[in-house]
C-alpha positions as CSV (number, residue, x, y, z in Angstrom):
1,X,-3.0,-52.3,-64.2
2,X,-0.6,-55.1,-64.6
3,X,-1.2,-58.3,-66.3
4,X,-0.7,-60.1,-62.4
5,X,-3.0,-57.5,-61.0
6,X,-5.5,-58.1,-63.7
7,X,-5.7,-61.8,-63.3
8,X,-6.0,-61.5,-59.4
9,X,-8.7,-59.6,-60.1
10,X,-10.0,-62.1,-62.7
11,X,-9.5,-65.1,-59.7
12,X,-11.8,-62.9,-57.0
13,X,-14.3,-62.6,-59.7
14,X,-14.2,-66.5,-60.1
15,X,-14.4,-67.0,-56.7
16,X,-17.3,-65.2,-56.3
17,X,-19.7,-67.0,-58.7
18,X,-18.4,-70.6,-57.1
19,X,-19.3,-69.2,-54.3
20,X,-22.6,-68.6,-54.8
21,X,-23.2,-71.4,-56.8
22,X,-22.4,-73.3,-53.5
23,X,-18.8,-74.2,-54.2
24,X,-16.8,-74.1,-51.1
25,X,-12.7,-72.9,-51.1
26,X,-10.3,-74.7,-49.7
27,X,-6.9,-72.9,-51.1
28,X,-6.2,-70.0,-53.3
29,X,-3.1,-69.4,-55.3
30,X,-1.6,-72.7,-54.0
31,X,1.8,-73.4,-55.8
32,X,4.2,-76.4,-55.9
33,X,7.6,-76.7,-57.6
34,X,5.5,-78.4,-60.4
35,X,3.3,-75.2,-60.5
36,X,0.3,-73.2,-59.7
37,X,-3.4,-73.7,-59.3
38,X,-5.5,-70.4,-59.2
39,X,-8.3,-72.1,-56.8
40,X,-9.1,-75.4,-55.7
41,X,-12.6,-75.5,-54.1
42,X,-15.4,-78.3,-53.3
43,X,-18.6,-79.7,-54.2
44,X,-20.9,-82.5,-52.5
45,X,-19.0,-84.3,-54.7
46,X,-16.1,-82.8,-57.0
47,X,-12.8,-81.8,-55.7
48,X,-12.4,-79.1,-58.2
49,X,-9.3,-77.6,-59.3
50,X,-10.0,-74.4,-61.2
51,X,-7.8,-72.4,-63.5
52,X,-9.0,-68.7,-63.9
53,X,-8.1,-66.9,-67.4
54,X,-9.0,-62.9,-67.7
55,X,-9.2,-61.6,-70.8
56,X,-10.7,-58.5,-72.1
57,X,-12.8,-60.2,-74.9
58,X,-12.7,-62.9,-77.5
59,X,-11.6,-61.1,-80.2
60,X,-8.0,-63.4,-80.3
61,X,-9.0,-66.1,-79.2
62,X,-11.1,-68.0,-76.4
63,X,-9.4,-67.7,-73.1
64,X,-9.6,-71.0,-72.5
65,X,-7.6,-71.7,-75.8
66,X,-4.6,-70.6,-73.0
67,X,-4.6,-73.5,-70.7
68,X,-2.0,-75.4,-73.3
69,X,-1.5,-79.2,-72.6
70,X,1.4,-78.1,-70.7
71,X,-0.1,-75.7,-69.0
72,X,-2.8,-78.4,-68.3
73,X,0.1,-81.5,-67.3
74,X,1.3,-78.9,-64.8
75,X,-2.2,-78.0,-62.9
76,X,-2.5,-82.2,-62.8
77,X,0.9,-82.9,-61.4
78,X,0.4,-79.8,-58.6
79,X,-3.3,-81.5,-58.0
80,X,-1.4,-84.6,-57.5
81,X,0.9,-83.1,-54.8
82,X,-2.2,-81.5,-53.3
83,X,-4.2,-84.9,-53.2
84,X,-1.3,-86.4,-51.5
85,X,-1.4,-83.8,-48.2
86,X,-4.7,-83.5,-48.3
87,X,-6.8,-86.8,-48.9
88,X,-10.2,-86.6,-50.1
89,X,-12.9,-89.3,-51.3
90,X,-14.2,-86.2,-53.6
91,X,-13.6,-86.5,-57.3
92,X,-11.4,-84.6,-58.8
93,X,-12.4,-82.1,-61.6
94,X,-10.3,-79.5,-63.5
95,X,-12.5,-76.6,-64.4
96,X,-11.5,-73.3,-66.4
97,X,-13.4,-70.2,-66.1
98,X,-13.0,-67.7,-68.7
99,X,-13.0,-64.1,-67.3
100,X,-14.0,-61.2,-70.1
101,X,-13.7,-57.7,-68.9
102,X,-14.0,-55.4,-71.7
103,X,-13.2,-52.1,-69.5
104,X,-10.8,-54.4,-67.6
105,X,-11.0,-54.4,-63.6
106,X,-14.0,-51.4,-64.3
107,X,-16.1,-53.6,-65.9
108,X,-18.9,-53.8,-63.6
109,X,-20.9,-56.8,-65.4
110,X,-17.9,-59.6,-66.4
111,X,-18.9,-62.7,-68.7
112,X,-18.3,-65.6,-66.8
113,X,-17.7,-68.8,-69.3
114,X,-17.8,-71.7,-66.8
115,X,-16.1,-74.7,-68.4
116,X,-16.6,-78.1,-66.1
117,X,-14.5,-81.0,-66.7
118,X,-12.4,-78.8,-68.9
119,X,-9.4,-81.3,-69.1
120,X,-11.8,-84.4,-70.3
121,X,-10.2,-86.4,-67.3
């Protein structure tokens, strides 16, 4: 399995346990010519823009340690564009969620590492 594969898989995962904690989806995979946002779902009242990272464990480092302050300008400027076609009164709230599969896409129990407000903005 390829590393694109792998973190599609890591996003559906993600997806799933917003879901059912009563997050609602609004776009998947949406990309701008500033960049790419893996999901961008709602709350009663958060906007949230979520960048997924899959990573077999934590041996290297945290996945989270991933989402570089470039990484992180580019998921703000493509929010930006976002918020500008589509108008909300929501919040807006960049979350990471760290997806760790030690037998990769066979894993049948991920950790899920939910990190809200993961930006500090």
């Amino acid at each position: 399995m390829n590393t694109r594969e792998k973190g599609k898989w890591g996003e559906d995962i993600a997806l799933e346990y917003l879901t059912k904690k009563g997050y609602i989806v609004l776009a998947k995979g949406f990309y701008s010519r500033f960049g790419e946002i893996d999901i961008i779902m709602k709350t009663n009242e958060f906007l949230v823009f979520v960048e997924v990272k899959t990573r077999k464990d934590k041996t290297f480092a945290h996945a989270r340690e991933f989402v570089s302050k470039t990484k992180q300008r580019k998921i703000v400027s493509t929010a930006k564009y976002w918020l500008m076609k589509n108008p909300t009164n929501l919040q807006p709230r960049f979350d990471v969620i760290e997806v760790y599969a030690k037998n990769g896409v066979k894993t049948e129990n991920p950790e899920i590492i939910h990190i809200e407000n993961a930006f500090g903005t």
